[in-house]
C-alpha positions as CSV (number, residue, x, y, z in Angstrom):
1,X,0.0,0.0,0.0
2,X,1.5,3.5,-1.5
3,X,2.1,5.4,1.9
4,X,-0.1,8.8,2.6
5,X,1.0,12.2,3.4
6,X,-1.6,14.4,5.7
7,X,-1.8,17.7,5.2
8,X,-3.3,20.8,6.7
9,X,-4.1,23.2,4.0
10,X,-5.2,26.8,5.0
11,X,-5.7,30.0,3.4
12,X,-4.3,33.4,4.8
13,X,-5.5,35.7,7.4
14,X,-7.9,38.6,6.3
15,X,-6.6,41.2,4.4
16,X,-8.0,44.9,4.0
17,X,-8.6,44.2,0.4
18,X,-10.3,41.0,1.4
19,X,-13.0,43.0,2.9
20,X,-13.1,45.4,0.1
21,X,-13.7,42.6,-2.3
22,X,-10.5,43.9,-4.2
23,X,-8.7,41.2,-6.3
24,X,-5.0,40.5,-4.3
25,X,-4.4,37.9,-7.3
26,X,-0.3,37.6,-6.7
27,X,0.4,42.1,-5.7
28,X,1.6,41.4,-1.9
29,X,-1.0,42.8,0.5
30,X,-0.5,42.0,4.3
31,X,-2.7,41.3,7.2
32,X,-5.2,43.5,9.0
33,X,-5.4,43.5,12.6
34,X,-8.4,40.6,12.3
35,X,-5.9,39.2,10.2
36,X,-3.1,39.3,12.4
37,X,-5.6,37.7,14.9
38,X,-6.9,34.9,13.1
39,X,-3.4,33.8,12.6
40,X,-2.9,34.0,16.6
41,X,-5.8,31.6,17.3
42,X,-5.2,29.1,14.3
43,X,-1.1,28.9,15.9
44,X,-2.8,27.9,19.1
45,X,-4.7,25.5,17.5
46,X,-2.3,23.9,16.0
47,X,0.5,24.4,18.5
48,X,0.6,20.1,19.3
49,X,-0.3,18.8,15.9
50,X,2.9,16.9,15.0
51,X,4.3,18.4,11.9
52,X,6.7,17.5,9.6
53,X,7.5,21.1,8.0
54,X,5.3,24.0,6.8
55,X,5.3,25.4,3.5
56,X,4.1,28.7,2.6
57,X,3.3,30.8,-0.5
58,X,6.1,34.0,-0.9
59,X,3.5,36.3,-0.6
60,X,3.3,38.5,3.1
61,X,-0.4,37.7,4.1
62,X,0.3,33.7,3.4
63,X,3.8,34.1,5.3
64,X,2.6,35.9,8.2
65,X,0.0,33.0,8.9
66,X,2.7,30.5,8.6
67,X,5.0,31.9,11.0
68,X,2.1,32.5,13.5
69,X,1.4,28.9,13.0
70,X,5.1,28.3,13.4
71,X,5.6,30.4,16.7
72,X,3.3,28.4,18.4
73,X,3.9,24.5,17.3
74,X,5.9,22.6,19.9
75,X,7.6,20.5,17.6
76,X,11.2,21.5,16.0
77,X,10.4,20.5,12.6
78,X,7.6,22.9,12.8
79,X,9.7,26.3,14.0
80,X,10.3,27.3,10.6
81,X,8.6,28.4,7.3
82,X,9.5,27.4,3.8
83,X,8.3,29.8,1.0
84,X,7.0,27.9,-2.3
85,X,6.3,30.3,-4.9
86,X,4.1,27.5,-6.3
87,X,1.4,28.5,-3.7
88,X,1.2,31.5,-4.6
89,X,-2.9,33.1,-5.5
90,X,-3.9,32.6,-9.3
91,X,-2.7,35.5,-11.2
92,X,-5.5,38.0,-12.3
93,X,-3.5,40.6,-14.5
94,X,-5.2,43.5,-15.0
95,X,-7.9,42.3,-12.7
96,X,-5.2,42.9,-9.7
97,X,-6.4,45.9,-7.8
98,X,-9.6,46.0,-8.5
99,X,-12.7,45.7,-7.2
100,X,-15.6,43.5,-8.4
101,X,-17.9,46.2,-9.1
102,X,-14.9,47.8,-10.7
103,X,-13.8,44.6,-12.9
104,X,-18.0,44.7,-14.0
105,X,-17.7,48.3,-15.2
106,X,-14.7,48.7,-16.6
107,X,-14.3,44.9,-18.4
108,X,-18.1,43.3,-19.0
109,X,-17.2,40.9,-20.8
110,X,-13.8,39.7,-19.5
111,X,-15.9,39.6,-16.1
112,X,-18.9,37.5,-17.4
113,X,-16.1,35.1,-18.7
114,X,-14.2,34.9,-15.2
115,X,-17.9,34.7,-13.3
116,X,-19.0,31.8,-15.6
117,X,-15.6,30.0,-15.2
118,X,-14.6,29.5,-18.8
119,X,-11.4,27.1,-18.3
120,X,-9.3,28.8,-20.4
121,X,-10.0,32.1,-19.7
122,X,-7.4,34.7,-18.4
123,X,-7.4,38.0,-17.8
124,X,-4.5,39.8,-19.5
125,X,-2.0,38.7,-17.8
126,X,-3.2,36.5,-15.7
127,X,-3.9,32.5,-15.6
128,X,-6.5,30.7,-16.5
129,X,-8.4,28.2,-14.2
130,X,-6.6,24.9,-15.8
131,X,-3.3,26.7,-15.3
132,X,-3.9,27.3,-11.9
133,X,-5.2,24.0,-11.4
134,X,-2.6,22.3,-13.3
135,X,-0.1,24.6,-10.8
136,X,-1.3,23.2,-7.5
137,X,-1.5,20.0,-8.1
138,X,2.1,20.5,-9.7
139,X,2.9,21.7,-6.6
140,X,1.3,19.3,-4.0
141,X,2.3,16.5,-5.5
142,X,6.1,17.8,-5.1
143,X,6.1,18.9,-1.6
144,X,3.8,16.0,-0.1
145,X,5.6,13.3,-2.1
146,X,9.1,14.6,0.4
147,X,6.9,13.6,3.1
148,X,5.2,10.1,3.5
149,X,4.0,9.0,6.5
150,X,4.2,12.7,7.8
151,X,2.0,15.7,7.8
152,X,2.8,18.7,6.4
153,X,0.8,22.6,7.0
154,X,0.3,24.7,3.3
155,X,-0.8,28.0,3.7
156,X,-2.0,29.4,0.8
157,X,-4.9,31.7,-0.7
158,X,-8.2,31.3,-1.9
159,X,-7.5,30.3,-4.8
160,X,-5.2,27.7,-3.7
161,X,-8.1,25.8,-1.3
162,X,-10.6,25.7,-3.8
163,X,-8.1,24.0,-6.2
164,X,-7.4,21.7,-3.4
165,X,-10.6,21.0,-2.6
166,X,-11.8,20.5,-6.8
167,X,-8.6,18.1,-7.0
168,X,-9.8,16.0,-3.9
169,X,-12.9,15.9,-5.0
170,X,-13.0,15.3,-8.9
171,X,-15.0,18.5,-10.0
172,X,-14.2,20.1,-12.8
173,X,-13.2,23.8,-12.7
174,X,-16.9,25.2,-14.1
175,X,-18.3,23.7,-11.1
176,X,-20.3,25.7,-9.1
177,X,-18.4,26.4,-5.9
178,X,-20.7,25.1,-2.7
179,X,-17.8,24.8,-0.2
180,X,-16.5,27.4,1.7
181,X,-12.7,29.2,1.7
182,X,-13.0,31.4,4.8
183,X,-9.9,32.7,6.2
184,X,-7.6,30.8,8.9
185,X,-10.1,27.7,8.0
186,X,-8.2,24.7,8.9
187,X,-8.9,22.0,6.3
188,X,-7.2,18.0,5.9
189,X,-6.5,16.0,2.9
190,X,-4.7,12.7,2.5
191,X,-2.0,12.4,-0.2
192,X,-1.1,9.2,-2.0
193,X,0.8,8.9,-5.9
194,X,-2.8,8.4,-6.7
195,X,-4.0,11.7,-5.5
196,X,-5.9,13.5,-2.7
197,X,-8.7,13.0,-0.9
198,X,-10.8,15.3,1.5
199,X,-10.5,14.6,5.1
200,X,-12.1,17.3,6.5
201,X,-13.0,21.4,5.5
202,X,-13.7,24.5,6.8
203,X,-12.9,24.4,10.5
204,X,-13.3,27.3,11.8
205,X,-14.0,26.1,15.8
206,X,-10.7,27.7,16.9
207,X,-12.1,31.1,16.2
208,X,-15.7,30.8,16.9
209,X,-14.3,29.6,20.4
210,X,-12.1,32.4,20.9
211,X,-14.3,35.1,19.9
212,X,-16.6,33.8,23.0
213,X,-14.0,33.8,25.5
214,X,-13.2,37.5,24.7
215,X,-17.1,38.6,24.7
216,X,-17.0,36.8,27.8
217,X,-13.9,37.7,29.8
């Protein structure tokens, strides 16, 4: 039997632009203070998981997570973060910058395209949807195939999870999205040769539970 890697796959902390609904795409945007403090709460919550090494995209709001997760972990394999360009969000071109309402007005079309999911649709400049899948799953394959038997932490974007999630999961990338990709969400996949599998999604109990200590302290 092919051994397994686990891994913990979670996208950044919130961003300002995140809240403006402004496309980040690959420009290098960093935390906001609820940022900064989702990152706090998912290091505690991972502070005993046993992990073999965490792996990070280059850009600040991905790397920032990591090394919370990082300063917190017990284990010495886990005191460090590795930077994989490879993880980095989808690349939007001259979406970058932009706001949704802004990407309607100024590009109809190239916006109906990107909102119906047309596989090999890009922006200018940017990737298309089977590039970006073809990316990831270029990428996890590498970095969980040094690892059997272990688990390994990505931190990534958006992009990045629901890539993860299409790949464990066998949907195509027109597929309606029903899962969620909120920030600091801790999710699990198994690795094998063969490919991943879902393990579990969207956990966001570590901040749910510490947002009701502090209304309560």
């Amino acid at each position: 039997m092919a051994s397994a890697t686990r891994i913990i796959a979670v996208r950044h902390g919130e961003t300002a632009w995140n809240v403006d609904t402004r496309i980040q795409g690959q420009l290098d945007i960093g935390l906001n203070t609820r940022g900064q403090w989702q990152a706090e709460q998912l290091g505690r919550a991972l502070a005993d998981e046993p992990i073999a090494r965490i792996y990070a995209s280059d850009l600040s709001r991905a790397h920032a997570t990591a090394l919370a997760i990082a300063r917190h972990n017990i284990h010495p394999t886990a005191q460090a973060v590795h930077p994989h360009s490879g993880l980095r969000e989808r690349a939007f071109g001259i979406f970058e910058g932009q706001t949704y309402a802004d990407i309607e007005k100024q590009w109809p079309e190239e916006s109906r395209r990107w909102r119906q999911r047309e596989p090999d649709f890009a922006p200018p400049g940017g990737e298309t949807p089977v590039q970006m899948r073809e990316r990831v799953e270029r990428t996890v394959n590498a970095l969980a195939a040094e690892h059997p038997d272990e688990q390994i932490v990505l931190v990534a974007h958006g992009g990045v999870m629901d890539m993860l999630y299409r790949l464990a999961t066998q949907q195509d990338v027109r597929a309606p999205r029903t899962w969620e990709l909120g920030n600091t969400a801790i999710n699990r996949l198994l690795w094998t040769p063969d490919g991943l599998t879902l393990v579990g999604w969207a956990d966001t109990r570590h901040l749910d539970e510490a947002a009701l200590a502090e209304k309560s302290a």
